[in-house]
SEPA-664528 format. One line per field, with one value per residue: residue in one letter; residue number from 0; x, y, z of N, C-alpha, C, O in turn. Coordinates in steps of 0.1 Angstrom, whole numbers, padded with zeros to 4 digits. Layout:
% residues N
res c(A / ...);
n c(NUM / ...);
n.X c(X / ...);
n.Y c(Y / ...);
n.Z c(Z / ...);
ca.X c(X / ...);
ca.Y c(Y / ...);
ca.Z c(Z / ...);
c.X c(X / ...);
c.Y c(Y / ...);
c.Z c(Z / ...);
o.X c(X / ...);
o.Y c(Y / ...);
o.Z c(Z / ...);
% end
This chain:
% residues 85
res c(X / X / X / X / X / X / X / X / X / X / X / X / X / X / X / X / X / X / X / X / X / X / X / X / X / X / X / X / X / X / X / X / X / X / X / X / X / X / X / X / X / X / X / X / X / X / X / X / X / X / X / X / X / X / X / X / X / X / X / X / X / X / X / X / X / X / X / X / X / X / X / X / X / X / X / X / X / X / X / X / X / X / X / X / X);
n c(0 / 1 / 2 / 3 / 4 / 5 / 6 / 7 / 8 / 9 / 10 / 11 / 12 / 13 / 14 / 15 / 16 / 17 / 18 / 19 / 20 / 21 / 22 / 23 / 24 / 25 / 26 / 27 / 28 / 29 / 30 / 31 / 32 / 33 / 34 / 35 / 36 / 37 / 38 / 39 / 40 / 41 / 42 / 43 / 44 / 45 / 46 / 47 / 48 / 49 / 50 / 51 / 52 / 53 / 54 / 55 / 56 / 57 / 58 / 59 / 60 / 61 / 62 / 63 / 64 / 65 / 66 / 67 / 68 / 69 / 70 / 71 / 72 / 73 / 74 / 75 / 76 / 77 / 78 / 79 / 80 / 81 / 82 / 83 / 84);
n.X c(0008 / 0006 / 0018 / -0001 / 0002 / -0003 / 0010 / 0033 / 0035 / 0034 / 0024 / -0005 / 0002 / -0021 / -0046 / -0053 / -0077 / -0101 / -0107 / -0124 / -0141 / -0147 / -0127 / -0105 / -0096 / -0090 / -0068 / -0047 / -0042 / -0031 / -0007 / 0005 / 0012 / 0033 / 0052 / 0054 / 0064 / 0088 / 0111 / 0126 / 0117 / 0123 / 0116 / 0099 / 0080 / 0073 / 0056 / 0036 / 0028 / 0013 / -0002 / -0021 / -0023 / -0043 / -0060 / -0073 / -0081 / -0099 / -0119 / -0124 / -0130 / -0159 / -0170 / -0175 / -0194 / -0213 / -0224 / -0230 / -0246 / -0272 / -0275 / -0283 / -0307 / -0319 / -0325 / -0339 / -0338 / -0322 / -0289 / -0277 / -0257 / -0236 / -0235 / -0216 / -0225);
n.Y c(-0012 / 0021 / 0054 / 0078 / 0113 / 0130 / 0128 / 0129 / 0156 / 0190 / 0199 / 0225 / 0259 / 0270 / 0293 / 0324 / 0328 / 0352 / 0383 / 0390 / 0413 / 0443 / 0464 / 0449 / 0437 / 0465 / 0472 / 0447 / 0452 / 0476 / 0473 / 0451 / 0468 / 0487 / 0463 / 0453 / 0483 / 0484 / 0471 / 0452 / 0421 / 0391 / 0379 / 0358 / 0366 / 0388 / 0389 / 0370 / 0386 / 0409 / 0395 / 0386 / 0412 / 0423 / 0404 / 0414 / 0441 / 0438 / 0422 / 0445 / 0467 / 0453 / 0453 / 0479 / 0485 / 0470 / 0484 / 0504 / 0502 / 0493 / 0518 / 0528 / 0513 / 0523 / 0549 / 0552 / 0548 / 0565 / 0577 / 0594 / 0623 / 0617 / 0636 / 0651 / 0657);
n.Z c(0000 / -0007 / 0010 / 0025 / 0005 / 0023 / 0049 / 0049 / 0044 / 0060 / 0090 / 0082 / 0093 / 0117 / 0116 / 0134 / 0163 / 0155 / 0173 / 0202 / 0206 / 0188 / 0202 / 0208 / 0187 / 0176 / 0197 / 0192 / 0166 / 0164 / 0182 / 0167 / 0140 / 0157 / 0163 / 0134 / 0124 / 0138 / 0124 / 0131 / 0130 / 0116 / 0082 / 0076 / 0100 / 0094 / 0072 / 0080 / 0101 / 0086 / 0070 / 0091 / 0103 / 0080 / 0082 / 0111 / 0099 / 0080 / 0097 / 0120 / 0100 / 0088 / 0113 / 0118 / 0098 / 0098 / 0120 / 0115 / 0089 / 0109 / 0126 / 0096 / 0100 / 0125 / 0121 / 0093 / 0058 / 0052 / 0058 / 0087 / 0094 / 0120 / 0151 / 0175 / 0211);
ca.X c(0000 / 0013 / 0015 / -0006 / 0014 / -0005 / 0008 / 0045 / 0038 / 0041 / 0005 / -0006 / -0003 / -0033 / -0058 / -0054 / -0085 / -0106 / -0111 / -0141 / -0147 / -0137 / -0114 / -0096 / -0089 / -0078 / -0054 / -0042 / -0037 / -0022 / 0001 / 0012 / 0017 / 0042 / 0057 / 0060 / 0072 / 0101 / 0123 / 0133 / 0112 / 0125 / 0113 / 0083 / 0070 / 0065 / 0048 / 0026 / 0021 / 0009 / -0017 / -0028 / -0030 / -0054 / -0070 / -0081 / -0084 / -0114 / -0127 / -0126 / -0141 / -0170 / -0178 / -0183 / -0199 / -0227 / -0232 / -0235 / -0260 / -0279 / -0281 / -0294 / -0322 / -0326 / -0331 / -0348 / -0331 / -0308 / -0276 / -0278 / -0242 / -0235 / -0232 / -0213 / -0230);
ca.Y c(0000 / 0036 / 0061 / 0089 / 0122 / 0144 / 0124 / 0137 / 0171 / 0198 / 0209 / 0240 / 0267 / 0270 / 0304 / 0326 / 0331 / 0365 / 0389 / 0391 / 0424 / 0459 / 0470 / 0441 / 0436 / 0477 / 0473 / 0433 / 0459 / 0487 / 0466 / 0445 / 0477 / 0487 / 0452 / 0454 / 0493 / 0483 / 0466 / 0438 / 0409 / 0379 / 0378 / 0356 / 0368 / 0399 / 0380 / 0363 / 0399 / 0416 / 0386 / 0389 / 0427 / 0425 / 0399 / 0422 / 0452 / 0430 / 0425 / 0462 / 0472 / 0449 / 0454 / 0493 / 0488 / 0466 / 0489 / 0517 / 0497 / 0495 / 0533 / 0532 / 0506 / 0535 / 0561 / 0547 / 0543 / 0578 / 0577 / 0608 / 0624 / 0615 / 0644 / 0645 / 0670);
ca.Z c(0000 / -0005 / 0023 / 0015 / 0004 / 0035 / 0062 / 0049 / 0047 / 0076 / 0089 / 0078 / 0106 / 0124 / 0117 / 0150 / 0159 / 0157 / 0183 / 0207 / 0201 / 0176 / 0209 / 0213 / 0171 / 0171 / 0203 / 0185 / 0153 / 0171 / 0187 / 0154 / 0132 / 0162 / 0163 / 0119 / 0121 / 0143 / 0118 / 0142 / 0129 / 0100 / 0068 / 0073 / 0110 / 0087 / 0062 / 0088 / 0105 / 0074 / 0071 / 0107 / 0099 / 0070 / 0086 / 0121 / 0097 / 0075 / 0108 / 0118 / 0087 / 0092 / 0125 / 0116 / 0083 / 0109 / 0127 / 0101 / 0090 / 0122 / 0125 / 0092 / 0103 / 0136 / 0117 / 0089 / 0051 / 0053 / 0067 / 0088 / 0103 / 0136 / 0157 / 0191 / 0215);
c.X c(0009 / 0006 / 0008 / 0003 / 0009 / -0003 / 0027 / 0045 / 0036 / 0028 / 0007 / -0008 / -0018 / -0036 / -0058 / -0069 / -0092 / -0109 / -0121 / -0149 / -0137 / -0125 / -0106 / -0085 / -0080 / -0066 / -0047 / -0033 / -0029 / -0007 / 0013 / 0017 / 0032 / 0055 / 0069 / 0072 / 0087 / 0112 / 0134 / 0128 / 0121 / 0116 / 0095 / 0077 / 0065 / 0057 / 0036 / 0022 / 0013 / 0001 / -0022 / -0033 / -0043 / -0065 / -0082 / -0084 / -0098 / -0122 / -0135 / -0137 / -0156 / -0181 / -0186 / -0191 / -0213 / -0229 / -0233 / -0249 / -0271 / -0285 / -0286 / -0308 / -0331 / -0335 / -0339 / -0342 / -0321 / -0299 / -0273 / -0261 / -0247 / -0230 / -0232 / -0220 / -0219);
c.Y c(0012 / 0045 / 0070 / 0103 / 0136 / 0138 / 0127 / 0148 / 0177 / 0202 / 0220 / 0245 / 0271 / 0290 / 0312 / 0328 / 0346 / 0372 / 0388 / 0403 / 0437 / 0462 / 0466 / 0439 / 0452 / 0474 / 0460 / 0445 / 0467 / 0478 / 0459 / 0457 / 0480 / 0476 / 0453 / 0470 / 0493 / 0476 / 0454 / 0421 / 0404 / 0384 / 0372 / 0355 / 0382 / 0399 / 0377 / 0376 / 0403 / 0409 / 0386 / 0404 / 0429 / 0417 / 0406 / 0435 / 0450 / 0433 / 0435 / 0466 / 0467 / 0453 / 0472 / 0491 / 0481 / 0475 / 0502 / 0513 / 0496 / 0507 / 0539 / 0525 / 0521 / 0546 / 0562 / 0546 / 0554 / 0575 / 0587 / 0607 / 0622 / 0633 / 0643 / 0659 / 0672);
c.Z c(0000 / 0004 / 0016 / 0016 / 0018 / 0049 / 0062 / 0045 / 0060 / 0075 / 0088 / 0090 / 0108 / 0122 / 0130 / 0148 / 0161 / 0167 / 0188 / 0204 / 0190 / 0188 / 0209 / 0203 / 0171 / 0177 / 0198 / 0171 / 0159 / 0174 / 0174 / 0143 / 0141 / 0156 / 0144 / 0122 / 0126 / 0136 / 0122 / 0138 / 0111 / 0091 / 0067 / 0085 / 0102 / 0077 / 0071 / 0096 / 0097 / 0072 / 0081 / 0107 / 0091 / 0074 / 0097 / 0113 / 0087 / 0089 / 0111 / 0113 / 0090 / 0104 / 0125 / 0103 / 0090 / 0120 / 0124 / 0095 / 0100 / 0127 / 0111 / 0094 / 0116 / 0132 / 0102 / 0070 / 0046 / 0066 / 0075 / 0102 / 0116 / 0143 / 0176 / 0196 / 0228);
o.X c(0018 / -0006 / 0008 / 0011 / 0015 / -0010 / 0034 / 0056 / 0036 / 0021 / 0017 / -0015 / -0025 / -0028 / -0063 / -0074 / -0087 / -0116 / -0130 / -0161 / -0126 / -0114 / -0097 / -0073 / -0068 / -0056 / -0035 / -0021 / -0018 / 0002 / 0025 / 0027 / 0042 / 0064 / 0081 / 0085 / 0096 / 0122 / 0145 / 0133 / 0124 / 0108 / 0085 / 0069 / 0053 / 0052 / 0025 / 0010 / 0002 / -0010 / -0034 / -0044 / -0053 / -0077 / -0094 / -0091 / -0107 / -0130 / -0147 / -0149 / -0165 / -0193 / -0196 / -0195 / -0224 / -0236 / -0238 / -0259 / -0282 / -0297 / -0291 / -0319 / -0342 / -0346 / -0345 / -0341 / -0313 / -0302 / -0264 / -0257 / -0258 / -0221 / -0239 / -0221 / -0219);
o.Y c(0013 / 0046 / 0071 / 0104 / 0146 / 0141 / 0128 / 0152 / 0170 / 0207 / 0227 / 0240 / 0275 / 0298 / 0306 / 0330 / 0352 / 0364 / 0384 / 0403 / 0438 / 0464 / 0474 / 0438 / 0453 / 0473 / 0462 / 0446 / 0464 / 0478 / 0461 / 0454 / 0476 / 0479 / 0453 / 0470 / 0500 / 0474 / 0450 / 0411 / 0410 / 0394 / 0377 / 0345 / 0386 / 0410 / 0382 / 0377 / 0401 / 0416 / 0382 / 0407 / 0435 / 0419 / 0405 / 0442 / 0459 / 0442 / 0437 / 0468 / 0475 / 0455 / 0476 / 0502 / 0486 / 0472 / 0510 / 0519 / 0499 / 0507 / 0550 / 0529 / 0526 / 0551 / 0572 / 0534 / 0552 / 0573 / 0592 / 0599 / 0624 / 0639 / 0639 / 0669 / 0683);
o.Z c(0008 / 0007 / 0004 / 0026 / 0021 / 0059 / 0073 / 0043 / 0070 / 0066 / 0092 / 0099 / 0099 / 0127 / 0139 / 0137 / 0171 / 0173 / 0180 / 0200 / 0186 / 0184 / 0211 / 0205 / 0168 / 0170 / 0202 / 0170 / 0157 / 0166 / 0173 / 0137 / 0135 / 0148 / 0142 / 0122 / 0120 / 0143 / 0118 / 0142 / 0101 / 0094 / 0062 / 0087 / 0103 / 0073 / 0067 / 0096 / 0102 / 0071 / 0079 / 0110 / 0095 / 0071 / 0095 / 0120 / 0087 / 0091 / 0108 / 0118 / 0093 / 0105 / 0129 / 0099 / 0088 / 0129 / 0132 / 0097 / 0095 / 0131 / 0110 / 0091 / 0117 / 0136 / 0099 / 0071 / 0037 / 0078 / 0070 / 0111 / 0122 / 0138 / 0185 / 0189 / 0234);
% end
């Protein structure tokens, strides 16, 4: 019988997974932009940063684009500015 060819390759690294919430992903992102701008990391933790980046910045994106949407379900199918008082 022949082995099969995925019991000799290297598991694929594991997915970290997603934040619980938008605060947790900014300061995760905050933190990693630091981490990248400092010029101290190898070749491919800056590789694997830069995809952990775009990954919490999708996130991000989402979580405000739901709940952009949400204030327009509030206020009814106009986007109306937010105003701080």
């Amino acid at each position: 019988m022949a082995k099969s060819a995925s019991s000799s390759a290297s598991p694929t690294p594991a997915v970290p997974a997603l934040p619980a919430s938008y605060e947790a992903a900014l300061q995760e992102l905050e933190e990693l932009v630091d981490s990248l701008e400092s010029g101290q990391l190898p070749l491919d933790q800056l590789l694997t940063g830069y995809q952990r980046g775009a990954q919490l910045l999708k996130f991000c994106r989402d979580k405000l684009e739901a709940v952009e949407t949400q204030i327009k379900v509030l206020e009814g199918t106009e986007l109306k500015p937010w105003v701080q008082e």
